[in-house]
N, C-alpha and C positions, 0 to 999 in steps of 0.2 A: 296603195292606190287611194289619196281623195281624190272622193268623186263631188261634182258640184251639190250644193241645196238642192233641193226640188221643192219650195214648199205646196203647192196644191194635193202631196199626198204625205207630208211630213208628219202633220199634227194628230189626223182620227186615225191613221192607221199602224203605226208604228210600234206596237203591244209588246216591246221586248224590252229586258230589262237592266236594260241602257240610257237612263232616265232621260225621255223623249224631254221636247220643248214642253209639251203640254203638262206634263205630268214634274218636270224641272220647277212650273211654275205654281203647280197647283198646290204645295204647303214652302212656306214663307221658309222653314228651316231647309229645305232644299237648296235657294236660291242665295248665290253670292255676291248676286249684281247690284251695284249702290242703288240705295234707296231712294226717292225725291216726292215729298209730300204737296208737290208742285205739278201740275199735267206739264209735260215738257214741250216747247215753243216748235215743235217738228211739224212734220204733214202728219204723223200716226198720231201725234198728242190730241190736233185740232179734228183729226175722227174720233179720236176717244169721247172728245170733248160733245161730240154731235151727240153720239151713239147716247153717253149718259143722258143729254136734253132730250132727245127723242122718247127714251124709256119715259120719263117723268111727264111725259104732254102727248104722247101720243095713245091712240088705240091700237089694238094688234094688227087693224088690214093696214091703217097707214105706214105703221114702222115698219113695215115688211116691204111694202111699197117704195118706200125710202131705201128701207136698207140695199135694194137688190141692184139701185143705180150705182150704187160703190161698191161692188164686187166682181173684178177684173173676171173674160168670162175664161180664162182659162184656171179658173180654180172649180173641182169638179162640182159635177151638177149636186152628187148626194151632199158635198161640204156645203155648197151654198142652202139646199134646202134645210138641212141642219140646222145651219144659223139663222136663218128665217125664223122657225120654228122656236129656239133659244129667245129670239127676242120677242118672239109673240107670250109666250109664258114669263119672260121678267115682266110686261106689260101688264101681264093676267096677277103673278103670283106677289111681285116683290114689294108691292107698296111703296114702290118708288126706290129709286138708289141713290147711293152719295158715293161720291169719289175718296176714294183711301190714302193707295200712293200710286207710283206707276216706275217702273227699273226698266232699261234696255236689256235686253237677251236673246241668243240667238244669234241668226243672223243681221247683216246691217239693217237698221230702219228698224228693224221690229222693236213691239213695244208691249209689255205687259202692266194694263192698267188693274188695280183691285181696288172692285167698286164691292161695296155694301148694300145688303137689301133694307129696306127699313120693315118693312112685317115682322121679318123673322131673322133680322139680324146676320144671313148666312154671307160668305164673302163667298165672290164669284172674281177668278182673273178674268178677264177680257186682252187673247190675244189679238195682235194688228199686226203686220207686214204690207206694209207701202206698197203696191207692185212700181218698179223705176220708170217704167216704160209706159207708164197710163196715169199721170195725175190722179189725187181724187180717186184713185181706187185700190182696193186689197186684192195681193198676190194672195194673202192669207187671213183666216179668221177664224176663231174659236172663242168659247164662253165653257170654261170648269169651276166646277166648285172646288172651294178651297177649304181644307179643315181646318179645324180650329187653333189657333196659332200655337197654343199653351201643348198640341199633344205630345210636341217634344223636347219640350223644357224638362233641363236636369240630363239630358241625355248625353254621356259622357263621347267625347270623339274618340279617345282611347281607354285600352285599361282595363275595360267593364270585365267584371269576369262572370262566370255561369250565372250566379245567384241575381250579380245586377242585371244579365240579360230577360231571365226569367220573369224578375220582379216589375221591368221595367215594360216588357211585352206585356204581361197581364193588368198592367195599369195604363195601357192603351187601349186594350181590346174594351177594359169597362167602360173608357171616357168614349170609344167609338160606338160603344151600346149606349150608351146616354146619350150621346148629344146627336147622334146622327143613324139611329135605331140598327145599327150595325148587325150583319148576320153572317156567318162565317168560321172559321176556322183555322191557326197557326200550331204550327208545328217547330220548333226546332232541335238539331241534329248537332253534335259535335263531330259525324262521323261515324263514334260505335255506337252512342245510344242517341236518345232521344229527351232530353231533356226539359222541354217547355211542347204541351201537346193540348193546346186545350180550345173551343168553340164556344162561342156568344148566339143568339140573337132564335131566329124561325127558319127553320126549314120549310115549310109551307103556313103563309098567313091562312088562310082560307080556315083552317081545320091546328090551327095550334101548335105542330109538329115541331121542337127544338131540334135543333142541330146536335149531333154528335159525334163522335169521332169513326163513325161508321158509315156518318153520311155523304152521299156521292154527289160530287159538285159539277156543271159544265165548267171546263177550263179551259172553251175558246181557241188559239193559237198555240197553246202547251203541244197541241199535237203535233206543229210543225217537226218540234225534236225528236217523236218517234219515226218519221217518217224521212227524217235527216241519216237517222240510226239506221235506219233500212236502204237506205242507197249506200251508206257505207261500208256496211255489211257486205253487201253484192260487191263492190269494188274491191276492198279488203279478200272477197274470195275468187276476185278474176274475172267475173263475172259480168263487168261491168266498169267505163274506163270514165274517172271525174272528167274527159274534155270529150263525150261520145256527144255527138252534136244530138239536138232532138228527133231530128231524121231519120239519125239510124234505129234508135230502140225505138221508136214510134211512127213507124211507115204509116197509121192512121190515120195521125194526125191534117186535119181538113186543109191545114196551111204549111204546106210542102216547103216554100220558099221563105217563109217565114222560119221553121221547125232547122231549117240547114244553119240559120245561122246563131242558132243558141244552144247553147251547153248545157250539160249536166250541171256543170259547177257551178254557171252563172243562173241558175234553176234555183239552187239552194243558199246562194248568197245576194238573191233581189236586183241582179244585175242582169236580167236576162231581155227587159223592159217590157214585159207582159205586166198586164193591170189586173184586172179583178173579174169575177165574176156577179159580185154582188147588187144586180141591174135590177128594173123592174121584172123583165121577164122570166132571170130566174124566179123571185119570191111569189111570180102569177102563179108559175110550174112546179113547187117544190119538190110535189112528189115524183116528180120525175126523176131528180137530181138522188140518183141511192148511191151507183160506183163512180169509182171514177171516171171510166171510159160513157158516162152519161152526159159528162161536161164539157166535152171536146170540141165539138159546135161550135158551143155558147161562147168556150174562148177565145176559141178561132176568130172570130167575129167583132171581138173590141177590138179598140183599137189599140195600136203598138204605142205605147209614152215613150220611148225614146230606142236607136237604136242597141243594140243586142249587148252589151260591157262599157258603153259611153254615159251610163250615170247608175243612179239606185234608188229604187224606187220598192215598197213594200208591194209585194203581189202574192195573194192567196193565190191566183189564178196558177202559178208558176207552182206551188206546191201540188195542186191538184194535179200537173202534170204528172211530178216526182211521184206520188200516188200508184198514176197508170204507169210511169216506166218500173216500180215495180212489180207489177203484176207483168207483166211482159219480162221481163229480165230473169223472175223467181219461177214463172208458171203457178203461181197461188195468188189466189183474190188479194187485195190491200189488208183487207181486216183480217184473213185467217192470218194473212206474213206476218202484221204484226202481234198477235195473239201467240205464235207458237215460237216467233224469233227476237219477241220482244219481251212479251210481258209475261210470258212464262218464264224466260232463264232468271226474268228480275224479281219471282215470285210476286208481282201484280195480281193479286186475284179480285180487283174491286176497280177494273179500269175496263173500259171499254168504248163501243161507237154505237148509242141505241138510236133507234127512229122514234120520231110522234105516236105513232102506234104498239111501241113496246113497250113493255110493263118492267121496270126496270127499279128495281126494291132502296128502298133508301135513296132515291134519288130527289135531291133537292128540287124547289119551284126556282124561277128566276125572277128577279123582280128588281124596275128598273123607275125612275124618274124622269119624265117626258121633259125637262129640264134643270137649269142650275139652280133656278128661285122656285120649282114645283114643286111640293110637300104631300102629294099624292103617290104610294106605289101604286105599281100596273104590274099586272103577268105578263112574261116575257113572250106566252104562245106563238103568238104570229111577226115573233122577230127571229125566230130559230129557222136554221133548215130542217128538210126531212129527218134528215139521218147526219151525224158525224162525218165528219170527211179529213184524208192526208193533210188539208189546210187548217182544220180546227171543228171546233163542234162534237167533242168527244167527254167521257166523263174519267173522272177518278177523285179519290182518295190522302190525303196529307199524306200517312202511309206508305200507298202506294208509290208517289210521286217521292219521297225518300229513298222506298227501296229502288226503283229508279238512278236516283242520283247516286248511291251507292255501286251502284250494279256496272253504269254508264263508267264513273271516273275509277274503279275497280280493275275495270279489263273484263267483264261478265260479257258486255256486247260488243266490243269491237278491241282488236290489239294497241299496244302503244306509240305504233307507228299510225295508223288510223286515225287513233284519238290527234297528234298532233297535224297530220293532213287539215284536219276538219275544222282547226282555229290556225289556220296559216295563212297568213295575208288578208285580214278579215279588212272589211271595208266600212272605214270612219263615219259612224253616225252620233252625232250630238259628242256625250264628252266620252263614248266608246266605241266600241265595232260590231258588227254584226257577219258572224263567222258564217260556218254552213250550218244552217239553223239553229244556232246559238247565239245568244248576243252575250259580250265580251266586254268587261269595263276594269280599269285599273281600282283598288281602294286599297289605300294601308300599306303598298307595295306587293298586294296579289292581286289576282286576278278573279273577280266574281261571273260568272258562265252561269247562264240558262236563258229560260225562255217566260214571257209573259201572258196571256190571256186575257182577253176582255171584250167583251159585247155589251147590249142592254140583257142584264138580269143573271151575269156571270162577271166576274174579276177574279185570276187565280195568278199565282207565280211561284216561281221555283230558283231559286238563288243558292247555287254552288261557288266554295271557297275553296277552290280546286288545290289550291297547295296541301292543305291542312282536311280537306276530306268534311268538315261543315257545312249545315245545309240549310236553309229555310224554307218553309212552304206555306203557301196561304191559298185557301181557297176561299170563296163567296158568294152566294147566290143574288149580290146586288150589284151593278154595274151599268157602263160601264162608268167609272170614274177610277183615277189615278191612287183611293186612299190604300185599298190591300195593297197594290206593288208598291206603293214608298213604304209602308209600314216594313212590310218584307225585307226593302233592300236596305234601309236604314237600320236593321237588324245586321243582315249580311255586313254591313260596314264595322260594326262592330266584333263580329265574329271575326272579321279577315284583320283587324287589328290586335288579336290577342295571341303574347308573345311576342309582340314588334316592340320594338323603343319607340318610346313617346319623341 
């Protein structure tokens, strides 16, 4: 099944890895699209074209001011505030910028220009999408930093074998500690052992605290996949049917006539067209927000993006269901299910879901960049929920998250017929798919499966070479930005090539 674009929730929210637009465009070795050292004669060139005049002569209220008249209003409210915010800080930080070059990708119209800061030299894409139906204004818009071109120069497409992986991983991790004060941690797996396993940078600035391979990281959206594992669990044991409408296992639910017409299955693969819950009024209320049947309201209450299997659209909100349908379906809290059905069998002793008020040992700070051209961190504090949730906000371990993938493509947690249920008919996003809570992308002629993570002051992912049993994992306390999941999957590409014909 393609489903249409949607870009108004394509770019900030998309954290799996399936290399999003955003994150396609945010290191130059990603990107396969011709190059043009020319802004191109389009409607997206001649906003580029603003966008850079304005940064260099404007102050922050006026380019805000400006910018808000070219932003079509059906792109959501938090993406437009976002990029307000973006272009108040090139304003504040970049010393002005110059145009680079600019490549079409994507879908039609869209345009990714890479401008230059002059302060401090950092590249930034600037994404554009034209909306068709509104002159003069963006269906879409984003601003990422971009690493530094050189980080993967020499990196073989095929061939590489263990030692090249290693050598090459560990002479990323130091240029990403140099030039971009990197903090984090990569891991990689052939499967039986663990071969490349090593961390850079602080676990907590405040107080000096290095990273180590003990250290517990937030990893965001990773969580979707335990709680993908827990609905398939319950189905796998009968318990629970992939096409049970929301209705039935959750008579609770505030919106009855909404709840009738979405699925389990379309719950777990984005297609159920539930949005988010991430409003003002949760972040007024955090503490309120602990289980899942805390959040039922709140989601009730947004509004539906499209109806119930007629597009794809990323929704936390829809995991937080899958959440309470397991507690309802199991009779155990979310957090004990997945504790005793998850991350016990997969010997996880370093993963879990802690609140603001728990004391939680080795747990990294977060720490994030209030923009593309801003060279100030910030603690992540009051960007976090209370507590971890079935949608993300949980912590773990490299370790952990291997024995995970181990455990996962093993048969530890769910049969063989299950496993293939859960990547069946996954539904096309960018150049992959996203299965039931897995995202799903070709390389080399296998298949790489997992899941992504990322907020401000967290970036983790998890990259399975499902044929061959290989694995990589990254965790990081700085985000969000696309650099840990390209590094990861640009790894995974590698691993999924060895043993293939060149």
């Amino acid at each position: 099944m393609k489903l249409p674009f949607r870009p108004n929730r394509f770019v900030s929210s998309v954290l799996v890895p399936i290399l999003t637009v955003t994150a396609a465009v945010a290191s130059t070795a990603a990107s396969a699209s011709p190059v043009s050292t020319t802004m191109p004669d389009t409607e997206a060139g001649e906003i580029g074209e603003m966008v850079i005049a304005r940064i260099n002569a404007d102050d922050q209220t006026s380019i805000q001011q400006w910018a808000s008249t070219i932003l079509a209003p059906t792109i959501d409210a938090s993406m437009q505030d976002a990029f307000l915010k973006q272009l108040a800080v090139a304003v504040r930080d970049s010393g002005g910028v110059d145009f680079v070059d600019a490549r079409t990708q994507g879908p039609p119209g869209m345009l990714v220009v890479t401008i230059k800061g002059r302060r401090t030299g950092q590249l930034v894409a600037l994404v554009l999408l034209p909306d068709p139906e509104q002159p003069g204004k963006l269906a879409m818009v984003d601003m990422v930093s971009i690493d530094d071109p050189t980080l993967y120069d020499g990196w073989p497409e095929t061939g590489a074998s263990q030692a090249d992986i290693a050598r090459l991983a560990g002479a990323a991790l130091d240029q990403l500690a140099n030039t971009t004060d990197f903090s984090g941690c990569l891991s990689i797996s052939d499967g039986a052992t663990t071969f490349f396993d090593e961390c850079r940078g602080l676990a907590d600035r405040t107080f000096g605290v290095a990273t180590d391979r003990e250290t517990k990281f937030h990893i965001g959206s990773m969580n979707k996949m335990f709680t993908a594992v827990a609905i398939a669990q319950l189905a796998e044991s009968g318990k629970l049917r992939w096409d049970a409408s929301l209705a039935e296992v959750m008579p609770e639910y505030p919106d009855q006539a909404a709840a009738a017409k979405i699925t389990v299955w379309q719950l777990l693969r984005h297609t159920s067209g539930l949005g988010d819950f991430f409003v003002p009024e949760f972040f007024q209320n955090r503490e309120k927000f602990v289980n899942p049947g805390d959040y039922l309201d709140l989601i009730a209450r947004q509004p539906i993006v499209f109806e119930p299997g007629a597009d794809w659209s990323y929704s936390n909100a829809g995991y937080i269901l899958l959440g309470r349908i397991v507690e309802n379906v199991s009779g155990e809290s979310y957090f004990d299910y997945v504790e005793r059905h998850i991350f016990e069998p997969a010997g996880m002793t370093s993963s879990g879901f802690g609140s603001l008020e728990d004391v939680t040992e080795k747990l990294a700070t977060g720490y994030f960049k209030d923009g593309a051209f801003a060279t100030t961190w910030k603690a992540n504090w009051m960007t976090l929920p209370f507590k971890g949730s079935p949608a993300g906000g949980g912590y773990s371990t490299n370790e952990d998250l291997l024995k995970f993938a181990n455990a996962f493509q093993g048969g530890k947690l769910v049969g063989p017929a299950t496993l293939q249920k859960m990547f069946e008919d996954g539904v096309r996003v960018g150049p992959g798919k996203y299965a039931a809570g897995f995202g799903d992308r070709p390389s080399n002629g296998r298949q790489i499966r997992g899941h992504a993570g990322g907020a401000p002051g967290m970036s983790a992912n998890l990259a399975m070479v499902w044929e061959t049993g290989a694995a990589v994992a990254v965790t990081s306390n700085q985000g969000d930005t696309p650099t840990a999941m390209l590094l990861s999957e640009r790894i995974a590409d590698m691993l999924a090539s060895q043993g293939q014909k060149p």
